[in-house]
C-alpha positions as CSV (number, residue, x, y, z in Angstrom):
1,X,0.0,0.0,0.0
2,X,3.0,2.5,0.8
3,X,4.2,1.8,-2.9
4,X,0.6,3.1,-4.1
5,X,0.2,6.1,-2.0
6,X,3.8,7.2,-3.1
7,X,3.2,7.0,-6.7
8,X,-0.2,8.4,-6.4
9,X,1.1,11.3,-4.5
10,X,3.4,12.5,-7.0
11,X,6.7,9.7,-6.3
12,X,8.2,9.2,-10.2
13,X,9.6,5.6,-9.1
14,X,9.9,3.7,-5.5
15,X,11.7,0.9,-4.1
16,X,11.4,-1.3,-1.0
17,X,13.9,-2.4,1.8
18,X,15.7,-4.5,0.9
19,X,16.7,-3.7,-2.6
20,X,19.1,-5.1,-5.3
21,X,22.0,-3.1,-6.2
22,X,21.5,-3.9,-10.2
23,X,17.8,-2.8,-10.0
24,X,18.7,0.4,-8.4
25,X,20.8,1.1,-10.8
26,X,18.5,-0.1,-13.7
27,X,16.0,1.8,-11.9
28,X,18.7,5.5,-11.8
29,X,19.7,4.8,-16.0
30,X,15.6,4.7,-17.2
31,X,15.7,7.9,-15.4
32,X,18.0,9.4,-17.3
33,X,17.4,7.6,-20.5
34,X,14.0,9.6,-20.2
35,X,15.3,13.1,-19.2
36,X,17.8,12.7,-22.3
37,X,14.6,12.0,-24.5
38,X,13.1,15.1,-23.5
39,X,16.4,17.2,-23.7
40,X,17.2,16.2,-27.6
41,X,13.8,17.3,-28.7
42,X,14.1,19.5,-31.5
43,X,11.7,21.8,-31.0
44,X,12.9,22.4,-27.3
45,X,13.8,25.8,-28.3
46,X,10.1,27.1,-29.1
47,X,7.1,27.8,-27.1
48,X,4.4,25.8,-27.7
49,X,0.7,27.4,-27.3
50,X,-2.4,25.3,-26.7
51,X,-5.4,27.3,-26.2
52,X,-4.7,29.6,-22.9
53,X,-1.1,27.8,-22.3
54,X,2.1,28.6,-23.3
55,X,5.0,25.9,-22.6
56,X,8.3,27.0,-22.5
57,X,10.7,24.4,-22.3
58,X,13.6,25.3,-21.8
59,X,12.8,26.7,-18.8
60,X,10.2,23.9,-18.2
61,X,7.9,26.2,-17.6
62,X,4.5,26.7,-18.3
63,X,2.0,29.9,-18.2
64,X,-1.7,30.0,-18.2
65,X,-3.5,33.2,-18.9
66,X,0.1,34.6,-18.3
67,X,0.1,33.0,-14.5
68,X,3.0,30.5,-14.1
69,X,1.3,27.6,-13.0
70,X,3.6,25.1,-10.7
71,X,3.9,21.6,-12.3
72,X,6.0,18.7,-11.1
73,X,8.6,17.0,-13.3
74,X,6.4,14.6,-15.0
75,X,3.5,16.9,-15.1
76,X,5.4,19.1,-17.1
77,X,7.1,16.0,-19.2
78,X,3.3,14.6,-19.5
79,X,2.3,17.9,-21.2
80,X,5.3,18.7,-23.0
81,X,5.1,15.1,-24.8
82,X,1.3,15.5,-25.9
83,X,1.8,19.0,-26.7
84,X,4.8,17.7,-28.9
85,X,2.4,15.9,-30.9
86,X,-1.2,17.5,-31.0
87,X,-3.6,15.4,-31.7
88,X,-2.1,12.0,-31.3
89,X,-3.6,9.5,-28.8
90,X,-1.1,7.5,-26.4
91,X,-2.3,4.7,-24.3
92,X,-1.5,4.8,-20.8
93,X,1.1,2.4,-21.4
94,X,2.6,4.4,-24.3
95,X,2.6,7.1,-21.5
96,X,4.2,5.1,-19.1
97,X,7.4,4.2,-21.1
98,X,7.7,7.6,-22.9
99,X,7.5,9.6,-19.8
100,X,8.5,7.0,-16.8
101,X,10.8,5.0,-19.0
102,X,10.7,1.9,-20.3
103,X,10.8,-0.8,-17.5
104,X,9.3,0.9,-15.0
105,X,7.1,-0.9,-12.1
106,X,4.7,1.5,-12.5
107,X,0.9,0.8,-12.8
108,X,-1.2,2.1,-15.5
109,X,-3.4,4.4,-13.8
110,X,-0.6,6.1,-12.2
111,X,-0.9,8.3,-15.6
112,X,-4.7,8.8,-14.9
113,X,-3.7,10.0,-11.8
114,X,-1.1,12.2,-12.9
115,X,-3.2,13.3,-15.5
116,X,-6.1,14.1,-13.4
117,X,-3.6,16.2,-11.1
118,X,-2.2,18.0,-14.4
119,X,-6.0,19.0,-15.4
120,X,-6.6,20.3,-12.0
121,X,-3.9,22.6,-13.1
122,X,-4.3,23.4,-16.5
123,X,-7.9,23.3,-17.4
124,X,-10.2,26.0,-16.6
125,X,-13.0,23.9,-15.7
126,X,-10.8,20.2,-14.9
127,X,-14.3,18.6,-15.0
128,X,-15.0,19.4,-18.3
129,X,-11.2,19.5,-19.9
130,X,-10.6,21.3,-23.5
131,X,-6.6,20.2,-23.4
132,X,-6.1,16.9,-22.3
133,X,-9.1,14.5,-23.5
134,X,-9.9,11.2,-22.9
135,X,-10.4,8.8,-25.7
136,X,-12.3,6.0,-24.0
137,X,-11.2,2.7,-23.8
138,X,-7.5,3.5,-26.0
139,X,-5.8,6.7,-23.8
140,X,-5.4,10.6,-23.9
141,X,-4.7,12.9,-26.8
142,X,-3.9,16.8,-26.4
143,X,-6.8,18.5,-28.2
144,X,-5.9,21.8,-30.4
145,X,-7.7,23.7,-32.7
146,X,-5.2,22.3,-35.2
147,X,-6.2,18.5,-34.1
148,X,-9.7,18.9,-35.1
């Protein structure tokens, strides 16, 4: 149960007493395999803008209505990658490995979560999102006027 609350609250990865050396390590390179995903991005340089946001990444920041809004690490990575690619649906899974890294003990609805804590965020009514949707029964898609 203490692995579930710490992923749900926010924890990227989390490991039990006693652990293996190897998997520690395992566990330290997906880490970084994944922050070197998001650092070669090409288009790193630019601000994205999706409806009232603007994502600036290299300062990993992002704005709302000109507000900065205070995102965690893979909040912001979430959003960065959908924003990357407007319009196309990831499953949770697809989510998982892009963002979390491949190999990760992490369950699936650890990105609903996450997702449900980046709406809260981002969305001016979370209940009814117009950024992040839901496409039942496959995953999530970032929805843009260009998307449509």
């Amino acid at each position: 149960m203490d692995r579930i609350v710490g992923l749900e609250f926010g924890a990227d990865d989390y490991m039990v007493k006693p652990f293996n050396v190897l998997e520690l390590l395992a566990r330290a390179k997906a880490i970084f395999r994944r922050t070197e995903f998001f650092r070669q991005r090409p288009s790193a340089a630019l601000q994205i803008e999706v409806d009232n946001l603007h994502i600036i990444p290299d300062a990993r920041q992002v704005l709302r209505d000109g507000q900065a809004l205070s995102l965690t690490e893979t909040e912001f990575d979430l959003l960065y990658l959908l924003a990357n690619h407007p319009g196309r649906v990831y499953s949770r899974g697809q989510l998982l490995a892009h963002v979390w890294g491949h190999g990760s003990n992490i369950y699936e609805y650890t990105v609903t979560s996450h997702i449900n804590r980046l709406r809260a965020k981002i969305e001016t009514d979370p209940g009814h999102p117009r950024i992040i949707l839901t496409v039942w029964g496959v995953g999530y898609r970032l929805h843009t006027e260009r998307s449509c």
